[in-house]
C-alpha positions in Angstrom: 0.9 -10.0 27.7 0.0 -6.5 26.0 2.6 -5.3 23.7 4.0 -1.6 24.4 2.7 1.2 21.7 6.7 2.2 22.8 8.0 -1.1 21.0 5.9 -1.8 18.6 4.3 0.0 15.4 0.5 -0.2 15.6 -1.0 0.1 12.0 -2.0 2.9 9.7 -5.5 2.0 9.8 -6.8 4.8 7.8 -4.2 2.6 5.2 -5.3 -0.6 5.7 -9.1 0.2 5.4 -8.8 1.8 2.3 -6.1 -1.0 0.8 -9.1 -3.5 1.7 -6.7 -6.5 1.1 -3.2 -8.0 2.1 -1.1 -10.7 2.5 -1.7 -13.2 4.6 0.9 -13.0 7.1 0.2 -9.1 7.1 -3.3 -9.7 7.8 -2.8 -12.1 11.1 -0.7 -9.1 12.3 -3.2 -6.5 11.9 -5.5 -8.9 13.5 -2.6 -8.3 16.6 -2.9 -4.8 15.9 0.4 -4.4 15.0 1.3 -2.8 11.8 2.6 -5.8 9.1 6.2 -5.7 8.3 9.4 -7.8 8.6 10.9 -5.4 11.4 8.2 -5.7 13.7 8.0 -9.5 13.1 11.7 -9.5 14.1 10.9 -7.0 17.3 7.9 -9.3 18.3 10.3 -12.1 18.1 13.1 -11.2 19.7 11.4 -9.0 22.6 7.5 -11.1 23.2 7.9 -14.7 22.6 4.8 -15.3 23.6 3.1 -12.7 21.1 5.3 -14.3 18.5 4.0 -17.8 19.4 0.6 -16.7 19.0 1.4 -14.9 15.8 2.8 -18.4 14.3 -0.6 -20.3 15.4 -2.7 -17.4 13.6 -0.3 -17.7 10.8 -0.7 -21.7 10.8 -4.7 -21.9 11.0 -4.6 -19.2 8.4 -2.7 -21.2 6.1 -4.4 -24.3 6.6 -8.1 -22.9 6.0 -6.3 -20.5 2.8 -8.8 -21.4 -0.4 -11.0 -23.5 2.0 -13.2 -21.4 4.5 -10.7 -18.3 3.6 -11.0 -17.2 0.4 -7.9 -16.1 -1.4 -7.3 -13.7 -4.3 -5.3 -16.6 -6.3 -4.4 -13.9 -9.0 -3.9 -10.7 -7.1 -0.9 -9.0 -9.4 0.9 -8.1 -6.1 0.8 -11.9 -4.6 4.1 -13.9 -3.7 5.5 -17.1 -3.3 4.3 -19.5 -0.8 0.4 -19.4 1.1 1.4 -16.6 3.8 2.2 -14.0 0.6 -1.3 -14.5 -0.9 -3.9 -12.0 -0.4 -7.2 -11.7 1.6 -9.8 -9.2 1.8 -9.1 -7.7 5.0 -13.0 -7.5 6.2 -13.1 -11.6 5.2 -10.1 -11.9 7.2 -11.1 -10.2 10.2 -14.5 -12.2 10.4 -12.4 -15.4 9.9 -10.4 -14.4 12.7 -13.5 -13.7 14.5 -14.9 -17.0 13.8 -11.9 -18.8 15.4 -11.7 -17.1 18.5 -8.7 -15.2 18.2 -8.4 -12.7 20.8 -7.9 -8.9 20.5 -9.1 -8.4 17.2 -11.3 -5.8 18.4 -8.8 -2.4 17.0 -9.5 -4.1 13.6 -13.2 -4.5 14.4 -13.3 -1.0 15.0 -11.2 0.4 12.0 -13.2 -1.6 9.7 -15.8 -1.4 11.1 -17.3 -4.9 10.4 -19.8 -6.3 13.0 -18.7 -9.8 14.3 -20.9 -12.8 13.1 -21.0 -14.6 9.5 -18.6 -14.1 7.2 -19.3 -11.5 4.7 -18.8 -11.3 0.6 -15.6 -11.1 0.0 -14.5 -8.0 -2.4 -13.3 -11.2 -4.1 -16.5 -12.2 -5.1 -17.6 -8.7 -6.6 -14.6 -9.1 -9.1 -15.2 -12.6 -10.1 -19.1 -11.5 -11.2 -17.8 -8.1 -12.5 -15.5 -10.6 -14.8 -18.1 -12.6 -15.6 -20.5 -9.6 -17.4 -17.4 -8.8 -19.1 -17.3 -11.9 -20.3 -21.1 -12.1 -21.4 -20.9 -9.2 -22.8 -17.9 -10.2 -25.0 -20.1 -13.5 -25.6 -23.1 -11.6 -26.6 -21.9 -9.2 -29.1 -19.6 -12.3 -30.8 -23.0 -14.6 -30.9 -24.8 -11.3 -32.7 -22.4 -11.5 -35.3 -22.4 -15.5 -35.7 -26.3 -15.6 -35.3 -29.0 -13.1 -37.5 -31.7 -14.3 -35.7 -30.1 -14.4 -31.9 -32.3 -13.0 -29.6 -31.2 -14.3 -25.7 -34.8 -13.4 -24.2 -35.9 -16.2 -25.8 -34.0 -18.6 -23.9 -34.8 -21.8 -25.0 -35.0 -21.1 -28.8 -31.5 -19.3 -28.7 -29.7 -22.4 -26.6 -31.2 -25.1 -28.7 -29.5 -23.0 -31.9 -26.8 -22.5 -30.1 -26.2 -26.4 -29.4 -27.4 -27.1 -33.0 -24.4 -25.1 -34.2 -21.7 -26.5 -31.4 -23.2 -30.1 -32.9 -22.7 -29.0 -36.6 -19.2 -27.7 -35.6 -18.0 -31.4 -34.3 -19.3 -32.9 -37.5 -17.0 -30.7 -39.7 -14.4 -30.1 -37.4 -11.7 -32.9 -36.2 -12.0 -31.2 -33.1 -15.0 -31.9 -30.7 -16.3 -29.5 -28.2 -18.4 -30.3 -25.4 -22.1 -29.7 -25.7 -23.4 -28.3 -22.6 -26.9 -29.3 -21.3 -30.0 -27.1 -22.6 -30.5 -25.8 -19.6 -27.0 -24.7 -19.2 -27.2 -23.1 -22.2 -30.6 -21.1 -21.2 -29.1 -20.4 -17.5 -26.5 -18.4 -19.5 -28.8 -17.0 -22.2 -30.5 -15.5 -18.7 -27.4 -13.8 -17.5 -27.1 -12.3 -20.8 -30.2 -10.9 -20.9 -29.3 -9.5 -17.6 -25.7 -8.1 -18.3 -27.6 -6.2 -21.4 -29.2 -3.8 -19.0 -25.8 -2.9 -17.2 -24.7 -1.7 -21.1 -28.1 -1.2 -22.5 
């Protein structure tokens, strides 16, 4: 059954695909092409039963696959109690919603213009790695003042004196810290080297 523009809100795309994220049970009704908010949840319950049916399946699945196959943005500042009030990345979520079938996705398709098929990065992932050069950066210049003689091109030579030290540090210290493979050490040493030339 098609839900009347007369009834209910349709979104603010030109919104949405700039926000880029939302909660969850925002996200499955965008996915309805309805605009997300607790009075048109209450309109599409009271007036389409059967839309509202198929809402609460969306918002079930979602759920169920939220930190599994649908990645989550666990610390979003805006995020609220419970699964549904976490938030997606609203290209992932479409392309999830894709994946499973769900019908009538295709004025999201459109305003986000995402092509249907495997899931893309999520935005998610582009703020994890830009965290992580923030932190080898921090972990850089901090190892520069520890070490005269650190120099993370040469990979090897710096994680050896780096594990030398973490090893001298447990024998003085009542504290023990765990010593990370060589490689691990060099894999890191590698990133560094890497995260330089974003700050060089």
């Amino acid at each position: 059954m098609e839900v009347k523009l007369t009834e209910i809100t349709r979104p603010d795309w030109a919104l949405w695909q700039q926000s880029g994220a939302a909660r969850i049970w925002y996200a499955v009704l965008l996915t309805m092409n309805i605009e997300p908010s607790v009075n048109e949840r209450k309109i599409l319950k009271s007036k389409f039963p059967d839309e509202y049916k198929d809402y609460q399946r969306r918002l079930s699945i979602a759920k169920r696959c939220a930190g599994i196959e649908l990645k989550v943005h666990e610390k979003h500042l805006n995020a609220g109690k419970g699964v549904k009030n976490q938030y997606v990345g609203l290209s992932h979520f479409l392309e999830f919603a894709i994946s499973k079938g769900w019908g009538k996705v295709e004025p999201m398709r459109d305003a986000l213009q995402v092509a249907s098929g495997k899931l893309s990065p999520d935005s998610g992932e582009e703020i994890d790695k830009r965290v992580e050069k923030n932190y080898l950066i921090i972990i850089d210049a901090l190892l520069s003042e520890i070490f005269p003689d650190y120099a993370p091109k040469k990979t090897t030579e710096s994680a050896n004196m780096l594990r030398d030290w973490i090893n001298d540090k447990n024998a003085s210290s009542d504290r023990t810290y765990k010593i990370p493979e060589v490689q691990t050490l060099e894999k890191y040493m590698r990133k560094i080297v890497k995260a330089r030339k974003s700050y060089a």
